[in-house]
C-alpha positions in Angstrom: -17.6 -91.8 66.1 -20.3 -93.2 68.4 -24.1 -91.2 69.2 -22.5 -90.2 72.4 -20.2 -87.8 70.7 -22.5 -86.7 68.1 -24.4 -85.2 71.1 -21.8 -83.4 72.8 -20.9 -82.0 69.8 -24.7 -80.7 69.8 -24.4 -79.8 73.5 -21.4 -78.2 73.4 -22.7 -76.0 70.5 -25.9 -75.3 72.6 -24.3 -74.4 75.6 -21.8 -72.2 74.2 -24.8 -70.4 72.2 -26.7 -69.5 75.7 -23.7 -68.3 76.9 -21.9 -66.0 74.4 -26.0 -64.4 73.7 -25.5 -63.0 77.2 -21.3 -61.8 76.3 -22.3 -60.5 73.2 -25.8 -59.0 72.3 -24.2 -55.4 73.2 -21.6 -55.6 70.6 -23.6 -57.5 68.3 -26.6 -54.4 68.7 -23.4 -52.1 68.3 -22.6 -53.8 64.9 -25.8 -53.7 64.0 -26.5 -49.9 63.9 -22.8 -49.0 62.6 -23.9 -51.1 59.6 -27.0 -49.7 59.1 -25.2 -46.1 59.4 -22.9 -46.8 57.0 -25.5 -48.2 54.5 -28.3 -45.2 55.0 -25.1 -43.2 54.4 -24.4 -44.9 51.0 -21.5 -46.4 51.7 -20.7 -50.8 51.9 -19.6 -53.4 53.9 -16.3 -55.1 52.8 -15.7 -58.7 54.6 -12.7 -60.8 55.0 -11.8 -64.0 56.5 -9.6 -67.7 55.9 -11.0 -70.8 55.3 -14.3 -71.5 56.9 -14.3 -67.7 57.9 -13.8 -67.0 54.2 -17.1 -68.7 53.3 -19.1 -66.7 56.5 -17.9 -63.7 54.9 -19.5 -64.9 51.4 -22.4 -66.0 53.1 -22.7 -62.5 54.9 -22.4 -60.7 51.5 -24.9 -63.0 49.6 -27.5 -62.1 52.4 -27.3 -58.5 52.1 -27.0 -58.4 48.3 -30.0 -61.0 48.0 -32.3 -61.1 50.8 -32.4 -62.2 54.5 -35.3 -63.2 55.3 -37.0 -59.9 53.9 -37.9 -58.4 50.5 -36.0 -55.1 49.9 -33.4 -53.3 47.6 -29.7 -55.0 47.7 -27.5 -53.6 50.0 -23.8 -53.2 49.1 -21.6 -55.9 50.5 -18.5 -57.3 49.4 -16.8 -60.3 50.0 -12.6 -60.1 49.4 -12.3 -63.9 49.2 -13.8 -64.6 46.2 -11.5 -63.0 43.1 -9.2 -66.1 42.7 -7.1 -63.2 39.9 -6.8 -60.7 42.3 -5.9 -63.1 45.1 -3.2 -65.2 43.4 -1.4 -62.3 41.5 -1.4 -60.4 44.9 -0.5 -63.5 46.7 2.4 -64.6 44.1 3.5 -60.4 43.5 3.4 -59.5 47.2 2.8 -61.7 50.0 0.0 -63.7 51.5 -0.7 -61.3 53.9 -1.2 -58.3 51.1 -4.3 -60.9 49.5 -7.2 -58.9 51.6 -5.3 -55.0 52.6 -5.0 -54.5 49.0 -8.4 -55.1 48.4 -9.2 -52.8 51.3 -7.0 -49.9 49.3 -8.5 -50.4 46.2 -12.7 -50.8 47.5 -12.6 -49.0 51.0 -13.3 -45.4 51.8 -13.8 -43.2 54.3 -17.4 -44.2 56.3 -17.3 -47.8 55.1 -17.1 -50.9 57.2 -14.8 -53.9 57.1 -15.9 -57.2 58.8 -13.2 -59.1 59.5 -12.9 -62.5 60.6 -10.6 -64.6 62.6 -10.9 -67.2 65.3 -7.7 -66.9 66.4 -7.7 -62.9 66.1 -4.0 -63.3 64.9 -4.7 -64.0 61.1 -1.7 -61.9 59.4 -4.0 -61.2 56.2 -6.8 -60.1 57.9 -4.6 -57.6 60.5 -3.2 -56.0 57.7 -6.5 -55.8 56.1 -7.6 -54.3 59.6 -5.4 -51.7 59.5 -5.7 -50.7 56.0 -9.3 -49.5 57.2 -8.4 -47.9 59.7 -5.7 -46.3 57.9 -8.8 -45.3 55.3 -11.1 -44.0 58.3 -13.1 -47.2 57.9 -15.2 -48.8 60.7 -13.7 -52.2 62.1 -16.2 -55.4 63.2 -14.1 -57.9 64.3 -15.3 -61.2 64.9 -12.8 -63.3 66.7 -12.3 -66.0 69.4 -9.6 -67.6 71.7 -9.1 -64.1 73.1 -9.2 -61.8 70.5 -5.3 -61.6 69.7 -3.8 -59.3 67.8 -6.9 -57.9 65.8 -8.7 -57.0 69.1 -5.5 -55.5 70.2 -5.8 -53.0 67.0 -8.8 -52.1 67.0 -10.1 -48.5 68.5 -13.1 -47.5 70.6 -15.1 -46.5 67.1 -15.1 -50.0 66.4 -16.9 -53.2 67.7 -15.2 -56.3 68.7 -17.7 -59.5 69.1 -15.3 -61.8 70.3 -16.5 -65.9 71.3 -15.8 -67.2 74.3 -14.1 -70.5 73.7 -10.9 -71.9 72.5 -12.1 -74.4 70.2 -12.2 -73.5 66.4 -15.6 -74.9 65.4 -17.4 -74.0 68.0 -16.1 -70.0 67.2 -17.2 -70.2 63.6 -21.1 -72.0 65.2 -21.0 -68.5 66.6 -19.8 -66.4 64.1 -22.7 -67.7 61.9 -25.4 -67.3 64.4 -23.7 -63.5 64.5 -24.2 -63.1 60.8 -27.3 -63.9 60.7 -27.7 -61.4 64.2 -26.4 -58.5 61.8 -28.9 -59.5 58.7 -31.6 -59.6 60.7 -30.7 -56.3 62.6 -30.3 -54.6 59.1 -33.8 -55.7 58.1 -35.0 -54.9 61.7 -33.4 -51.2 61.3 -34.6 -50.8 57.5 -38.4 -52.3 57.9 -39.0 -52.7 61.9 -39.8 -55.6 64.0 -41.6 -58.1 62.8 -43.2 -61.8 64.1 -39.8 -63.4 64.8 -38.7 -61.0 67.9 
């Protein structure tokens, strides 16, 4: 590890930023306001993810049940990564790929959004999960990279795909958190108007 590639690390990260803001402030907008539908509507946000996208989603539900970056009321978000009961006995019962669809079954109804994330796009778990929603006349964000495989494949013109530009995995989730915090801040935008940081 030398300085050298500390900073194109950094750079890397930075350039990729300026470029996906560009790709995907559309979608990103689009997420935005079929969020904040679904939530003046009463319903919730259900996330899911693997891994590092696993901890995005339960840093995406922690800043809508807490706060952003605004006092207001909670806001009903839900990450399926978190219940190690229900994940095992659905992972040992069933199958890997049943850990986050049969959460969607049990939590998801009709007007609700799932946010799922992959940065392949072709996580089994999350697919299935995908199509449980949809199944369930749920809204689909997907946030994805390298393409958008198989997830962008399934979803439908009602939902929003906010796929990253780039191939490398890291780089995708440096993204996908910079997104998150796009959607809280375009929540507390739509509930409470702009504010100094626009």
């Amino acid at each position: 590890m030398t300085n050298r590639r500390i900073q194109a690390h950094f750079q890397e990260s930075a350039d990729l930023k300026t470029r996906s803001a560009a790709l995907l402030a559309e979608p990103i907008l689009e997420a935005v306001q079929l969020m904040f539908t679904a939530l003046s509507n009463g319903n919730k946000i259900l996330a899911c993810g693997n891994g590092g996208s696993a901890a995005d989603c339960q840093h995406f539900a922690a800043e809508l049940v807490g706060r952003f970056e605004r006092e207001r009321l909670p806001l009903p978000a839900l990450a399926l990564t978190t219940d190690t009961s229900i994940l095992t006995a659905v992972g040992n019962d069933y199958a890997f790929n049943d850990i986050f669809s049969k959460q969607v079954q049990a939590f998801g109804q009709s007007g609700d959004i799932l946010l799922a994330l992959s940065t392949s796009g072709n996580s089994a778990n999350v697919l299935a999960a995908v199509e449980a929603a949809l199944e369930r006349d749920m809204r689909v964000v997907a946030l994805t990279g390298k393409g958008g495989g198989e997830i962008g494949k399934r979803l439908t013109d009602a939902d929003v795909h906010i796929c990253v530009p780039h191939d490398r995995t890291a780089r995708i989730q440096e993204v996908h958190l910079l997104t998150i915090h796009c959607l809280c801040d375009g929540i507390d935008v739509a509930l409470f108007g702009e504010d100094m940081h626009e």
